[in-house]
TIVONU-216040 format. One line per field, with one value per residue (C-alpha): residue number from 1; residue in one letter; x, y, z. Coordinates in Angstrom, 3 decimals, always signed. Layout:
// residues N
nr: NUM  ...
rest: a  ...
X: X  ...
Y: Y  ...
Z: Z  ...
END
This chain:
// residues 407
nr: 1  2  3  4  5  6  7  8  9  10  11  12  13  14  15  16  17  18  19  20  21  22  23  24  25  26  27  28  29  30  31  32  33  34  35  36  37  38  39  40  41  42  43  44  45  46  47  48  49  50  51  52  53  54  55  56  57  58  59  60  61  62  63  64  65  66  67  68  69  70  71  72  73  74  75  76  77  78  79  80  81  82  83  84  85  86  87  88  89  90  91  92  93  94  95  96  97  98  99  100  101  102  103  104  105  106  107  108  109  110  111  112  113  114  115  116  117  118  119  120  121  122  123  124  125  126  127  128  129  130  131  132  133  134  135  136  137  138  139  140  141  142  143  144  145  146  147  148  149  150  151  152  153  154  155  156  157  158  159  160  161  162  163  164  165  166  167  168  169  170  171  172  173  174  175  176  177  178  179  180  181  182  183  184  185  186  187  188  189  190  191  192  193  194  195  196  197  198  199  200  201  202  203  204  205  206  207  208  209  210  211  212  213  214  215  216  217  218  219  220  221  222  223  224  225  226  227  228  229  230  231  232  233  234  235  236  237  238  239  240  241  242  243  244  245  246  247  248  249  250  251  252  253  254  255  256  257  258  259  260  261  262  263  264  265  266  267  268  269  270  271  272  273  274  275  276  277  278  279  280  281  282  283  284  285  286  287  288  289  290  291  292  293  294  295  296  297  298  299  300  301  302  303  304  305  306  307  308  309  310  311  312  313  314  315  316  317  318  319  320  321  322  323  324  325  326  327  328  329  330  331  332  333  334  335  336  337  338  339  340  341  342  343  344  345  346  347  348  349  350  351  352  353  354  355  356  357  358  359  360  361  362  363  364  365  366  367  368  369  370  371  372  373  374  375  376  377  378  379  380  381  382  383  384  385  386  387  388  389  390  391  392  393  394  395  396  397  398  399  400  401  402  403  404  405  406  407
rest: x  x  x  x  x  x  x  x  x  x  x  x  x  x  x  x  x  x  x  x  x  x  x  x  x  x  x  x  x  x  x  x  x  x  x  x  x  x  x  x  x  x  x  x  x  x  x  x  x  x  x  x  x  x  x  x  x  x  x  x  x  x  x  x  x  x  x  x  x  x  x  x  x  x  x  x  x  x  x  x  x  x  x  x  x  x  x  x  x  x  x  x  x  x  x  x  x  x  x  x  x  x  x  x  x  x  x  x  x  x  x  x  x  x  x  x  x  x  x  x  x  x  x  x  x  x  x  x  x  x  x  x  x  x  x  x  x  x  x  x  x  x  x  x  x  x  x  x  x  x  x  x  x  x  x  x  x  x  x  x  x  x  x  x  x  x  x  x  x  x  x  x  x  x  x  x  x  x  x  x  x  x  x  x  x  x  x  x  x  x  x  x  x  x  x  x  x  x  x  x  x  x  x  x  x  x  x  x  x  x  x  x  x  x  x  x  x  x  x  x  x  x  x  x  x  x  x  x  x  x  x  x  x  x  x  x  x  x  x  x  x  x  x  x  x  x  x  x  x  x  x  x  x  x  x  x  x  x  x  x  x  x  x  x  x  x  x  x  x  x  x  x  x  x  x  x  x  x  x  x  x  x  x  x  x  x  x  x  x  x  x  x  x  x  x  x  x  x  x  x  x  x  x  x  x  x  x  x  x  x  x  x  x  x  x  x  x  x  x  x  x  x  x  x  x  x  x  x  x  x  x  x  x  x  x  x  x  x  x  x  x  x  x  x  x  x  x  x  x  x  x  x  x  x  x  x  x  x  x  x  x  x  x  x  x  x  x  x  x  x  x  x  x  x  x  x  x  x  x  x  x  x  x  x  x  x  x  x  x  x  x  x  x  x  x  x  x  x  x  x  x  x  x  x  x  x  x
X: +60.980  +58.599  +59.175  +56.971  +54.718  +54.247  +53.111  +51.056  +48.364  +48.339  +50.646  +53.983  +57.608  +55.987  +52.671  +54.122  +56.661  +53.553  +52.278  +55.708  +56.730  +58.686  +61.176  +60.794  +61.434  +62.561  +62.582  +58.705  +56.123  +53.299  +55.017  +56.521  +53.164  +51.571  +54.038  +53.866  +50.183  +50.434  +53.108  +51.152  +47.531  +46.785  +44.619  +45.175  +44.461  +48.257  +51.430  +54.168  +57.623  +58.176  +55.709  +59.385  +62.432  +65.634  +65.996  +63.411  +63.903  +67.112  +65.842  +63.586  +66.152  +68.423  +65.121  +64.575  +67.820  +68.529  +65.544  +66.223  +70.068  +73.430  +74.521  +77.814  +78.439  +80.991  +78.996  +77.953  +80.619  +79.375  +76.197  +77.518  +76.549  +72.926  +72.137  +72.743  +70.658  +68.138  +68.627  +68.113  +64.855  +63.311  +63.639  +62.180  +59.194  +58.640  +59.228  +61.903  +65.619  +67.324  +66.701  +68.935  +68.842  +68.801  +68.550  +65.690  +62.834  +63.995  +67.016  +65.319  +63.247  +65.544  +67.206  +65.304  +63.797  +66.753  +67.739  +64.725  +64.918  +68.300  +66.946  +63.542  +65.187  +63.030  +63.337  +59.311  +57.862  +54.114  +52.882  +49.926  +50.262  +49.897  +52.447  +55.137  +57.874  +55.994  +54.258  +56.979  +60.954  +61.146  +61.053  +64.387  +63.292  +64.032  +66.571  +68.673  +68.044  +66.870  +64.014  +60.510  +56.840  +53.141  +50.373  +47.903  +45.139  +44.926  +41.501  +42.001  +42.622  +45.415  +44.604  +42.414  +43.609  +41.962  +43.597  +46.891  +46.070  +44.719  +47.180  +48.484  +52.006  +54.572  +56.391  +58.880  +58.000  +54.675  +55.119  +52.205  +51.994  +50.134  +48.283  +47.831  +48.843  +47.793  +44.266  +43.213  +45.520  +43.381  +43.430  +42.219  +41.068  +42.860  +41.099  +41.481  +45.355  +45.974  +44.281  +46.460  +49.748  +48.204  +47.876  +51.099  +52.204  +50.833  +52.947  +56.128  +56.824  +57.422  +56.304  +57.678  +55.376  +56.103  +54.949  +55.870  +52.685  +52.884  +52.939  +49.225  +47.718  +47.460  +43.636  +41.997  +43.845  +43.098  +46.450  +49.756  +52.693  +54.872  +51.746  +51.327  +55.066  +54.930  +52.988  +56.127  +59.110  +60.222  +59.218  +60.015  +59.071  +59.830  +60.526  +59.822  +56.409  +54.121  +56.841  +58.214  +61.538  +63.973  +64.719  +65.842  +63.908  +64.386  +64.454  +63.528  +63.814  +65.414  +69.116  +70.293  +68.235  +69.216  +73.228  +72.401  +70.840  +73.858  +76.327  +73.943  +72.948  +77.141  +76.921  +73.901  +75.720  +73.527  +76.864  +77.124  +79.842  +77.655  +73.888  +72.906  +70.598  +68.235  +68.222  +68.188  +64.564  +63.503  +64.279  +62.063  +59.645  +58.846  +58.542  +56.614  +54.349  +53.765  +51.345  +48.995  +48.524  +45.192  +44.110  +44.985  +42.901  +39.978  +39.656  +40.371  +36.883  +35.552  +36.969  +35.794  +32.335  +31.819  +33.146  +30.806  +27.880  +29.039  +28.990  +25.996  +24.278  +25.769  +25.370  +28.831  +26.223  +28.826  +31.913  +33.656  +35.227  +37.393  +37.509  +34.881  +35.262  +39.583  +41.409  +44.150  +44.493  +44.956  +41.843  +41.293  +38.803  +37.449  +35.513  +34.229  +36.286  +40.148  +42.834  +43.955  +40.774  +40.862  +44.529  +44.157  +40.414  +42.464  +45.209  +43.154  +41.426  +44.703  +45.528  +42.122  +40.834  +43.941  +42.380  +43.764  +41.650  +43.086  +46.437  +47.266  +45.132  +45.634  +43.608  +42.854  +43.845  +42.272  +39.382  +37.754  +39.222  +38.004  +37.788  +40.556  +41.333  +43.380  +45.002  +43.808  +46.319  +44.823  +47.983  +48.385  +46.819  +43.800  +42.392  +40.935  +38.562  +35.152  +32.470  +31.236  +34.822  +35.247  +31.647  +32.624  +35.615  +34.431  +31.852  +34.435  +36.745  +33.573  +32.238  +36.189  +36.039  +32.428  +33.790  +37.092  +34.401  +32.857  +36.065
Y: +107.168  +108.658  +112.202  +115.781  +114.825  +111.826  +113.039  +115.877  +113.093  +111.486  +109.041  +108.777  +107.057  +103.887  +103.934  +103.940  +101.622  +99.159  +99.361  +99.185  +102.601  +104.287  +103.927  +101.970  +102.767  +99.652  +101.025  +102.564  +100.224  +100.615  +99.833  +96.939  +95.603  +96.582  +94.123  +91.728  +91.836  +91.410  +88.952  +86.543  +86.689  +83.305  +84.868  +88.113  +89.691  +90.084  +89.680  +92.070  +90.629  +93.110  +90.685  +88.747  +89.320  +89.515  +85.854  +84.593  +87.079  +85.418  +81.987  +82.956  +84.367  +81.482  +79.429  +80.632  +82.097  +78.886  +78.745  +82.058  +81.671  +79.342  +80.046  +78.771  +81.724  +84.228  +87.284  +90.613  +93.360  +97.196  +95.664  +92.579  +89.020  +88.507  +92.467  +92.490  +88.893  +90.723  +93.902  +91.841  +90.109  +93.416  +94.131  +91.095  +91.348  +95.201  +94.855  +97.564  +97.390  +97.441  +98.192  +99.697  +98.194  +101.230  +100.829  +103.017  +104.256  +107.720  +107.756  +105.797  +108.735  +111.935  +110.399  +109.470  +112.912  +114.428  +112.811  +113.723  +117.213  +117.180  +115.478  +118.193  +121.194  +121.715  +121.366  +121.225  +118.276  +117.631  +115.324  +115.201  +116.695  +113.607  +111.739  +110.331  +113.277  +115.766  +114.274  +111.880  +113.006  +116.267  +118.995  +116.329  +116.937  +121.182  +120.917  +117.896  +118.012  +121.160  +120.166  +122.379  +121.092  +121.927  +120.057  +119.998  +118.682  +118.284  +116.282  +113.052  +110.983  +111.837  +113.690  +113.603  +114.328  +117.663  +118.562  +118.144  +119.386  +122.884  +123.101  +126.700  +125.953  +124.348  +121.150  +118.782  +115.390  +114.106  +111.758  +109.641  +107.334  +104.276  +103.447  +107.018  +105.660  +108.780  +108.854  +105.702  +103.542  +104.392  +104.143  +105.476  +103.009  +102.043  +104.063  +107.178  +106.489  +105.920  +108.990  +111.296  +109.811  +110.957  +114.623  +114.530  +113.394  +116.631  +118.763  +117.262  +116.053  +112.800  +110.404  +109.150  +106.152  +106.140  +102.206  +101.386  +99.241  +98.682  +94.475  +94.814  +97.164  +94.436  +93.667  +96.896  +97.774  +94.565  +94.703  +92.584  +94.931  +95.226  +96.856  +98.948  +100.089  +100.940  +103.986  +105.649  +106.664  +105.023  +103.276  +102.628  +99.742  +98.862  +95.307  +95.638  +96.826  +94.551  +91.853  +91.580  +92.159  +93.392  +96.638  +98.372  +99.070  +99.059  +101.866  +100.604  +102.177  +102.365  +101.602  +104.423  +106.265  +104.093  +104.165  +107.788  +106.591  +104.607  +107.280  +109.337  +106.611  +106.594  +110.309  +110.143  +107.485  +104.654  +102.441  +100.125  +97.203  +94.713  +94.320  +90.615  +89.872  +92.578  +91.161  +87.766  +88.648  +90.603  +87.704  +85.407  +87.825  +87.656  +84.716  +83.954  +87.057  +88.437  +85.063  +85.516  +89.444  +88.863  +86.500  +89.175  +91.725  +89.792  +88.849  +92.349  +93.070  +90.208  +91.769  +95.165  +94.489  +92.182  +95.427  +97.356  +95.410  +94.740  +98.702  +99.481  +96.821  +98.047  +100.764  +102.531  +105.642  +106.557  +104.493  +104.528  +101.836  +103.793  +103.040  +100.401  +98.477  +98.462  +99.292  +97.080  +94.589  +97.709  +100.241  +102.680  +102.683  +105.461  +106.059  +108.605  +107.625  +108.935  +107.057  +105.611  +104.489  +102.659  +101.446  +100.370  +98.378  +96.569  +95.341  +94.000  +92.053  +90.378  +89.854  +88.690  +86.617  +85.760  +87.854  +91.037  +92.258  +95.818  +97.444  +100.969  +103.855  +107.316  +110.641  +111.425  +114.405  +117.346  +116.463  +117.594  +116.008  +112.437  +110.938  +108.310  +106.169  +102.595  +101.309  +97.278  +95.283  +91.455  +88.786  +85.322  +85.074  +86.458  +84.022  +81.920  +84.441  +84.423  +87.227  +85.850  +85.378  +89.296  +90.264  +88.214  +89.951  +93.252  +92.930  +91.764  +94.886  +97.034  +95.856  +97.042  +100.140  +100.696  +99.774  +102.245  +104.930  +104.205  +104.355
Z: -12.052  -9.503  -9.668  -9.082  -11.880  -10.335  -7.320  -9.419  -10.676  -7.294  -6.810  -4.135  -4.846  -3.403  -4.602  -8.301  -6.958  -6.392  -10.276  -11.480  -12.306  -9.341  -6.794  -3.675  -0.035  +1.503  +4.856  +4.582  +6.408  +5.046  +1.279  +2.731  +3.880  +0.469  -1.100  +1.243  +0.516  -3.463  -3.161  -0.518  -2.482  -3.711  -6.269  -8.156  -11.982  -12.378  -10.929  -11.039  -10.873  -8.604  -6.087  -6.502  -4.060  -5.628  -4.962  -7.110  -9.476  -10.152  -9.609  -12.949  -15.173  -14.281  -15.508  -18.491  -20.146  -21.177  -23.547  -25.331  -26.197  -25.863  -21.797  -23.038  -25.373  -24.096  -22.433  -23.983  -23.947  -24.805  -26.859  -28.951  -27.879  -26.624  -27.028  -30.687  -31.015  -29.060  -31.279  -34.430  -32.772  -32.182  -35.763  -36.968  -34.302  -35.656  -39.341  -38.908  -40.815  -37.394  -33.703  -31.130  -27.239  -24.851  -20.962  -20.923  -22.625  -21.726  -23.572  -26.547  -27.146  -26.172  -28.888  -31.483  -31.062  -30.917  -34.580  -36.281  -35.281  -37.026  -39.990  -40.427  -39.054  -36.926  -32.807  -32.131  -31.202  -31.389  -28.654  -25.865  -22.776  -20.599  -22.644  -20.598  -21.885  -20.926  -17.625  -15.930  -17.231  -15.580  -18.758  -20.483  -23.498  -23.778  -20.472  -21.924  -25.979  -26.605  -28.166  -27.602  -27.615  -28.052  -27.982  -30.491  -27.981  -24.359  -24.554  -23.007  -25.623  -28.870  -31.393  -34.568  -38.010  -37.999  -35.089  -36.360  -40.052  -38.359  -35.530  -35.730  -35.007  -37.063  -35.818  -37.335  -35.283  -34.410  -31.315  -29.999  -27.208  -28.215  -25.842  -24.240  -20.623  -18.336  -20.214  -19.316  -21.784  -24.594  -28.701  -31.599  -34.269  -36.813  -39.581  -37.333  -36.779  -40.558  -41.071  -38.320  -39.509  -43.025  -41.834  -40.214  -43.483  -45.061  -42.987  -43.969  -40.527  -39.916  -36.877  -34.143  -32.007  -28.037  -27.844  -24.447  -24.969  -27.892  -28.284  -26.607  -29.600  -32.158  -30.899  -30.855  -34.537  -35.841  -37.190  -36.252  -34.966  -38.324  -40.024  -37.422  -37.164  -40.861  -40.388  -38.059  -39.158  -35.759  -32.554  -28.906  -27.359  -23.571  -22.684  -18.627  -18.785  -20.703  -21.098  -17.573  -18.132  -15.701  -17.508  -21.392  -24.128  -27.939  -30.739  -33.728  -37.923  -40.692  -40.841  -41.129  -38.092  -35.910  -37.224  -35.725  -32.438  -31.947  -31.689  -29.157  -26.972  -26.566  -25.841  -24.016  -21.693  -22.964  -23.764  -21.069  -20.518  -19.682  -19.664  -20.836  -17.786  -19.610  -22.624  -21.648  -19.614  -22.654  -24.970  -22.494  -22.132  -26.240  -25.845  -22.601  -23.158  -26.572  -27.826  -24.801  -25.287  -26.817  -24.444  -21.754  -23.448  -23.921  -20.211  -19.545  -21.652  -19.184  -16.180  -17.091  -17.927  -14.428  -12.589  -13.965  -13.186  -10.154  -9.123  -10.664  -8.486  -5.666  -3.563  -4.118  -6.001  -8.745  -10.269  -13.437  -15.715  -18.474  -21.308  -21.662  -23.200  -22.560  -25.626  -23.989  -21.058  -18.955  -17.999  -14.962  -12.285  -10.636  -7.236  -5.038  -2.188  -0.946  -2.226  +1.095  +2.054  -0.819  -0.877  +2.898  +1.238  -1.065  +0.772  +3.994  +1.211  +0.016  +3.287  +4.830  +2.218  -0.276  -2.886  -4.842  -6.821  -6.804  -6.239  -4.714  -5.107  -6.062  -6.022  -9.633  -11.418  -11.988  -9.926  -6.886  -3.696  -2.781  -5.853  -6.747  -9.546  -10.122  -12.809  -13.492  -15.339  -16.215  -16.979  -17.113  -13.412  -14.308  -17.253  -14.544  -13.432  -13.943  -14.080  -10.634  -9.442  -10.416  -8.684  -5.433  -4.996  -5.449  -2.892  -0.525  -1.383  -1.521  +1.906  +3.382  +1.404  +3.696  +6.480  +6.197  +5.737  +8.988  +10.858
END
């Protein structure tokens, strides 16, 4: 949902709309001709299903349902059927003793928050100030479950194991986002998450992951997902962001956590008749995405590097790849240019030379006026590309981006 705090780092209802994360105006122009951009590209690093219309959206899940379960069973009614076969995947994927659909991520995490502050006693929540509770749901946690949070670092990036073992304030729950979205989707390593859970562990609190990105850790960790679930006490995993589903997300623990979750998601609202085409795109989505993820993030190193050498030789005077290399498929770029110059660069080269090679725009946080960042995503579209494909097509945005300047 694209809400004040979206608009606080930067970006509008239909700018988040673009990346995936926001509301769309369908009467607004110059979104429509964004879209109309992405979607008509020939060649692009990713591509969102929202680059579908409703039509071929359907066309796909017609496609592929078939391939993930029996069409001929009778359909889901308040989470049996296809939810609970999806449910029971989850579980398997993760390495948990069950899993709980939800229809969003939201709710997966008021909730499991709100049972584990039952459980220690305690209503405080430790988490990072740029997490998605505390940047993008409006204040839900304190105005909906009365829970109450600090942060035991607002450094851009989540917090060390000495940060948490000194923090001054007591907390029952440790929650971290994995990857760190708003800071660039970036990671710890492995050793260095170990050793946080570890001091978490010394507090008697117990930890919750937010791992709405989860599937596309396994590379940086060097780990495969049920080792890395093993260090929470319990996880939340989306399936429409990395997996390209249409919407819902999983909570995922021990039985009897997520008995618990059950009968809040009901209070919460969560219990819904019917909701099979989500789980039927989730279900494909395992299975379409989760074996390429490391593919993905590999190129993304590709991609990442080629940018960089591609703005040093230029004469842009100051750019930034973060991280780099990407902890994930996903990294930011930064310039010293305003967000719509940029925005308007990128989408006259989509529509001028078939090209995207980046999306919408937005003036970065924190920072003086003028300089912007964009989030790069690299899918299944972008294996193809080369380091010269990468270079070409940033001169071509670059020599727009000049030319916007000028005007």
């Amino acid at each position: 949902m694209a809400d004040m705090n979206e608009q606080a780092h930067g970006r509008t209802a239909d700018e988040a709309a673009d990346s995936g994360d926001g509301q769309r105006d369908e009467d607004d122009a110059p979104t429509l001709r964004r879209l109309a951009a992405w979607r008509q590209a020939g060649r692009t690093l990713h591509r969102s299903p929202l680059d579908r219309s409703l039509g071929e959206q359907l066309e796909v899940l017609a496609a592929e349902a078939g391939t993930v379960t029996d069409l001929d069973r009778p359909g889901d009614i308040y989470g049996n059927g296809v939810v609970t076969e999806l449910e029971q995947r989850i579980a398997e994927v993760l390495g948990t003793e069950a899993a709980a659909f939800f229809p969003t991520g939201t709710m997966a995490q008021q909730v499991a928050l709100r049972c584990w502050a039952g459980r220690t006693g305690s209503p405080t929540v430790a988490l990072h100030p740029l997490a998605h509770p505390e940047a993008h749901e409006r204040g839900a946690l304190g105005a909906v479950s009365g829970l109450r949070t600090v942060h035991p670092t607002s450094a851009p990036r989540l917090p060390t194991a000495d940060e948490i073992r000194d923090f001054e304030e007591p907390f029952g729950t440790l929650m971290l986002e994995l990857p760190l979205r708003d800071a660039g989707f970036v990671l710890p390593t492995w050793e260095e998450l170990e050793a946080v859970v570890a001091a978490a562990r010394e507090r008697d609190a117990v930890v919750h992951f937010d791992g709405a990105r989860l599937w596309e850790c396994t590379t940086r960790f060097g780990r495969e997902l049920p080792e890395i679930v093993a260090l929470a006490d319990s996880v939340y995993v989306s399936f429409y962001k990395t997996l390209g589903g249409i919407s819902g997300a999983a909570l995922a623990g021990s039985a009897s956590l997520i008995d618990e979750a059950r009968t809040w998601r009901h209070r919460y609202g969560g219990q819904l008749f019917q909701q099979f085409p989500a789980a039927l795109s989730a279900l494909s989505g395992l299975d379409r995405e989760l074996p390429k993820l490391p593919s993905y993030v590999a190129q993304a190193r590709l991609v990442a590097a080629a940018l960089a050498e591609g703005f040093a030789e230029s004469a842009t005077g100051w750019s930034r790849v973060h991280p780099e290399p990407p902890h994930t498929h996903q990294f930011q770029v930064w310039l010293p240019y305003g967000a719509d110059v940029l925005t308007e660069a990128a989408v006259r080269q989509a529509e001028e030379t078939g090209v995207s090679l980046f999306r919408s725009w937005y003036p970065a946080p924190a920072a003086p006026p003028g300089l912007s960042l964009t989030e790069v995503t690299v899918g299944a579209e972008g294996l193809e590309w080369t380091a010269a494909d990468v270079k070409a097509a940033l001169d071509e945005f670059l020599k727009r981006v000049a030319e916007g300047i000028r005007r």
